[in-house]
C-alpha positions as CSV (number, residue, x, y, z in Angstrom):
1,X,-16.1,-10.5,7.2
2,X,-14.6,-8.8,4.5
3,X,-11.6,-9.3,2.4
4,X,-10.4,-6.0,1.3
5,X,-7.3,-7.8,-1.0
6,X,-7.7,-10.8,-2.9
7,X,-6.7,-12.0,-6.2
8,X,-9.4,-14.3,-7.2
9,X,-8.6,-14.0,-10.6
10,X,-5.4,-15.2,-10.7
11,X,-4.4,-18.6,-12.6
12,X,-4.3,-20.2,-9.7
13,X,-7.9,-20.0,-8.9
14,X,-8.5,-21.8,-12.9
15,X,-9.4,-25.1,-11.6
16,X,-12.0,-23.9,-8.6
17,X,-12.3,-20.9,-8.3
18,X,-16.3,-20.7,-7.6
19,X,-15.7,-23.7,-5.5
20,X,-13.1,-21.3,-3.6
21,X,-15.4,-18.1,-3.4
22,X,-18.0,-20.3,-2.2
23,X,-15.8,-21.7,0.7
24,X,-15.7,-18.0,1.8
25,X,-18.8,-17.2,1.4
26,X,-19.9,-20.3,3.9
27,X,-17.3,-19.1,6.5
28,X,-19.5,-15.4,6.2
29,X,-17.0,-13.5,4.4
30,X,-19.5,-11.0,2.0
31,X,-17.2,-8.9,-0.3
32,X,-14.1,-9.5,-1.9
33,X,-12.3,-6.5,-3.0
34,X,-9.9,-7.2,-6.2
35,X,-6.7,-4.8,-6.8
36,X,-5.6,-4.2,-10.3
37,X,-2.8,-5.9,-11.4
38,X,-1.8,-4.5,-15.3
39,X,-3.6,-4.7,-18.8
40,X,-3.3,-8.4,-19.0
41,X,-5.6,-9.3,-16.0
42,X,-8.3,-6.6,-16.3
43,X,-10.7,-9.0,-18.0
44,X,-10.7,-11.8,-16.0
45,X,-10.6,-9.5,-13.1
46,X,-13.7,-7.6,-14.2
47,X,-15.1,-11.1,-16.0
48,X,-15.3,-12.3,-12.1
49,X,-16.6,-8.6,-11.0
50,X,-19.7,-9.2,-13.4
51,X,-20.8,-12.9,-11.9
52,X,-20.5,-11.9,-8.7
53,X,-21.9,-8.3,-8.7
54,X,-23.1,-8.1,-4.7
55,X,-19.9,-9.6,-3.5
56,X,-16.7,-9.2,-5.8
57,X,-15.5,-5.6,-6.4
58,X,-12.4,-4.3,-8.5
59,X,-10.1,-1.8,-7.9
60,X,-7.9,-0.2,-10.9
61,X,-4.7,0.6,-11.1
62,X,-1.3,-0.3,-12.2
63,X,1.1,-2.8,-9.6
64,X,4.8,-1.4,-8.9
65,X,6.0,-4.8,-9.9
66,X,4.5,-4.2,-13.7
67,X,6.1,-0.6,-14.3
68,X,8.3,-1.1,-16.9
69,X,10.6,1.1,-19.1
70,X,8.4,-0.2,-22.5
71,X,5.0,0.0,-20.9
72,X,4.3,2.2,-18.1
73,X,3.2,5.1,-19.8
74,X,0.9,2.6,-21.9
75,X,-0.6,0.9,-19.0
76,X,-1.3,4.4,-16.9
77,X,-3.3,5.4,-20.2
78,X,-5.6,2.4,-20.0
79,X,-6.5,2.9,-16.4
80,X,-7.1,6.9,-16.7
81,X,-9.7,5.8,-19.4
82,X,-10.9,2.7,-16.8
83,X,-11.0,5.2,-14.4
84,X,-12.8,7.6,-16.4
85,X,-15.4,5.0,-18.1
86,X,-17.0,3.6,-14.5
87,X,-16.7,3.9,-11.4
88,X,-14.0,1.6,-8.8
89,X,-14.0,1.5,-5.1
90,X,-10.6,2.5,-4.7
91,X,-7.5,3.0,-6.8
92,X,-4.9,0.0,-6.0
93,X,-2.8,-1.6,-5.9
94,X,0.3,1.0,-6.6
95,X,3.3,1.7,-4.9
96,X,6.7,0.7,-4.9
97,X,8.5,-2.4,-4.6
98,X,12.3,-2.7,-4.4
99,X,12.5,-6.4,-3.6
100,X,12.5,-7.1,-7.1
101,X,14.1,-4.4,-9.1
102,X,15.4,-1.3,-7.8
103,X,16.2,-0.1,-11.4
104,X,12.6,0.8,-12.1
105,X,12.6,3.2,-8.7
106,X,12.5,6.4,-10.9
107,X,9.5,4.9,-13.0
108,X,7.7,3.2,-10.2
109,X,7.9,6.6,-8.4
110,X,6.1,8.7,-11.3
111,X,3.6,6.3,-11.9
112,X,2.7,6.2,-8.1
113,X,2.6,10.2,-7.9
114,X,0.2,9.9,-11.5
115,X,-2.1,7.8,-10.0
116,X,-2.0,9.5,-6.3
117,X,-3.2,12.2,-8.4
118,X,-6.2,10.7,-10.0
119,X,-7.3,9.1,-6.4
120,X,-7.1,12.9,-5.2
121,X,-9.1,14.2,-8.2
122,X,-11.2,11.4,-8.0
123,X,-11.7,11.4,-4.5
124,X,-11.1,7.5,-4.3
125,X,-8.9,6.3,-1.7
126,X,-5.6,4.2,-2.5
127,X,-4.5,0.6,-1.8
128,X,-0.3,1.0,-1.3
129,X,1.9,-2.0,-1.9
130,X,5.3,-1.7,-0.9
131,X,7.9,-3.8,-0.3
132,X,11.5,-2.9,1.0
133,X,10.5,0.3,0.2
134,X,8.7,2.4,3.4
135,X,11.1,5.2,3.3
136,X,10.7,5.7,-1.1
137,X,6.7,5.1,-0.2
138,X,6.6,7.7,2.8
139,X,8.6,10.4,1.1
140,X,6.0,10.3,-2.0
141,X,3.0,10.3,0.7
142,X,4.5,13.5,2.5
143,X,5.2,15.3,-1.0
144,X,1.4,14.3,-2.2
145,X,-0.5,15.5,1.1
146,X,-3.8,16.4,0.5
147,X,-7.0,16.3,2.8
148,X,-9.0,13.6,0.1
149,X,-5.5,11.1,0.3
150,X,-6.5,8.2,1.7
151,X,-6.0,4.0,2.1
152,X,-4.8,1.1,3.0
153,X,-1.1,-0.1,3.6
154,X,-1.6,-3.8,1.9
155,X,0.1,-6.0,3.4
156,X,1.0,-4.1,6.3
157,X,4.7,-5.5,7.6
158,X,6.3,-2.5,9.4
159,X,7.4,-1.9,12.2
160,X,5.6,0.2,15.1
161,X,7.2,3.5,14.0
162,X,6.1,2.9,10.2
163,X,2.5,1.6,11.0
164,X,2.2,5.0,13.1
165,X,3.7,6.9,10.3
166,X,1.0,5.3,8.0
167,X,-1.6,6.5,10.3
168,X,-0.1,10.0,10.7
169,X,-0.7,9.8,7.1
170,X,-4.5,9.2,6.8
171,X,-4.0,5.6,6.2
172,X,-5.0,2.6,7.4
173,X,-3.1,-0.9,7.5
174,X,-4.5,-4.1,5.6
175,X,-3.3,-7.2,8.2
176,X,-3.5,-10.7,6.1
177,X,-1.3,-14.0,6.9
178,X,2.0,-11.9,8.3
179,X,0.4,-11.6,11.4
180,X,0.3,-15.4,11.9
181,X,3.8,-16.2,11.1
182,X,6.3,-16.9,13.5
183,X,9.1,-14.1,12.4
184,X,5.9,-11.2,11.1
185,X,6.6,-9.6,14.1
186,X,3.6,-7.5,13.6
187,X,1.8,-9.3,16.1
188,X,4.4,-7.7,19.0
189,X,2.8,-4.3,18.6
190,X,0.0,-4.6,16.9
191,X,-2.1,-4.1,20.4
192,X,-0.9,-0.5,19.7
193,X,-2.7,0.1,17.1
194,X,-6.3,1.0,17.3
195,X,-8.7,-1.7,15.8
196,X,-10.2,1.2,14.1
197,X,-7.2,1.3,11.7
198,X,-7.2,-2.0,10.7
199,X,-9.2,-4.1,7.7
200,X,-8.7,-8.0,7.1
201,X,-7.1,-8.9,3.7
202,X,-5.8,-12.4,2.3
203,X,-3.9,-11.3,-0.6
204,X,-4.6,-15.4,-2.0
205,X,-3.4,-16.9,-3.4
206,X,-0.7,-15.6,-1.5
207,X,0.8,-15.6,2.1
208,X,-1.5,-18.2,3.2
209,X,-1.8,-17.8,7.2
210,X,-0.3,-20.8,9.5
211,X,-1.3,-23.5,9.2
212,X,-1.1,-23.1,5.9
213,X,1.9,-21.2,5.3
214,X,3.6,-21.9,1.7
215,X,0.6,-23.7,0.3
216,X,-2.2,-21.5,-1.7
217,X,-4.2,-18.8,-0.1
218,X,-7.6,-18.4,-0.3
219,X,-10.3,-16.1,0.9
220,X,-11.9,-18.6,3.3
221,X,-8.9,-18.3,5.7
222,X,-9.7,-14.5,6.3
223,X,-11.2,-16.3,9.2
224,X,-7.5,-17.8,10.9
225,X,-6.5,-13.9,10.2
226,X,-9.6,-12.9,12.4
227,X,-8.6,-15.5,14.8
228,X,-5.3,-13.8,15.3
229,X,-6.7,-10.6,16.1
230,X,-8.4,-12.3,18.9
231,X,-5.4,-12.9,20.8
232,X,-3.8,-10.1,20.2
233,X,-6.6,-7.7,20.7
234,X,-8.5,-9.8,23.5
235,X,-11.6,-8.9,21.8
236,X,-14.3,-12.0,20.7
237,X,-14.3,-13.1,17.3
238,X,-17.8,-11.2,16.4
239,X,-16.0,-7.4,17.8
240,X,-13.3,-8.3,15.4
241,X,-15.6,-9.2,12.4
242,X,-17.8,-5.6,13.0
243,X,-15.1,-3.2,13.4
244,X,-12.6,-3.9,10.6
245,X,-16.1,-4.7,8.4
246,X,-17.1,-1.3,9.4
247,X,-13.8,0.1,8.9
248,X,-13.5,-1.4,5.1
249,X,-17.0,-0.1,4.1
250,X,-16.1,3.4,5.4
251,X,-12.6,3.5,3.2
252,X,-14.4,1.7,0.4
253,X,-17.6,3.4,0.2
254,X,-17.7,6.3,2.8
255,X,-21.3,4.7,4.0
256,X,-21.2,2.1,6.7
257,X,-24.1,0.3,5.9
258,X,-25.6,-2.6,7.8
């Protein structure tokens, strides 16, 4: 398995985090896929890149939730010259998130559009968080269409008509914990969407999937995430690990390998 969003960097990993990474590991998951958070996590983020350079994998870019009035333009500068040092899997996450502050929607929007660019130029494909915000995020996506744009809805929690937009779109839809939860509702139409379009994801320490909802995530649950799919796809456990494994290589690295 594959968790294409987890932040194993975080502080909440400080007291066992190689004991957590190895947890997942045992339960077969075989790459971890880091989003960028902003300038203050890069090192760690990378530090854990460097110790685990077959499985862990960061992705650069600056988090909706970090643009702010004093430091956006800042933070965009360091990851054009991440970007432009070495190479990342994908550019992520960005977005837009109005949950927390809908004052920053002018900023959060330019920054988006910059790095949309860079992904295009690049030819990398993008990881999209967005919260309370599918209409903002969609109208950005229309305005930036271009053949090479490309990704993954993190955290997909949309309804039907949204998670077909998203595909419409060229994108994919990350499915973590949600799906397990009694009022995601994801799980109601899921079915609809093809398996194809759909990678694994944890986002730990967050959303941990029943039964450990509201207690810390971690990246060896991928496999209650997996189990979920199960049911809803009536597909066996091993159908479910191939395709969305295949499906993260291709969006990560364009190659499927074995």
């Amino acid at each position: 398995m594959i968790d294409t969003h987890t932040h194993l960097y975080a502080k909440e990993f400080d007291e066992d985090r190689k004991e957590a990474i190895q947890r997942a590991l045992n339960k077969g998951i075989t790459e971890f896929y880091l989003p960028a958070i902003d300038s203050e996590s890069h090192e760690k983020m990378l530090q854990l890149e460097s110790e685990y350079p077959n499985q862990i994998f960061s992705m650069m870019g600056l988090h909706p939730c970090y643009v702010k009035p004093e430091s956006w333009e800042k933070e965009l500068e360091i990851v054009k010259n991440y970007l432009d040092q070495r190479y990342f899997p994908a550019i992520g996450e960005i977005g837009i998130d109005l949950y927390w502050d809908k004052s920053t929607l002018d900023i959060q929007v330019k920054a988006f559009e910059q790095q949309i660019d860079w992904a295009i130029e690049k030819d990398l494909p993008i990881v999209i968080h967005t919260r309370e915000s599918f209409d903002e995020t969609f109208e950005v996506l229309e305005r930036k269409k271009h053949p090479k744009l490309r990704g993954i809805f993190h955290c997909f929690s949309g309804n039907l008509e949204q998670a077909k937009h998203a595909l419409d779109l060229n994108f994919i839809l990350g499915i973590g914990g949600v799906v397990t939860f009694k009022n995601g509702k994801i799980d109601q139409f899921l079915n609809e969407i093809p398996l194809e379009k759909i990678v694994l994801e944890t986002d730990s320490p967050y959303l941990a999937p029943v039964p450990f909802r509201g207690k810390r995530n971690e990246s060896s649950y991928l496999d209650l995430v997996a189990g979920k799919l199960v049911d809803i796809y009536q597909k066996d456990f091993a159908e479910i690990d191939r395709i969305t494994s295949e499906n993260a290589k291709k969006m990560f690295k364009q190659t499927i390998t074995n």
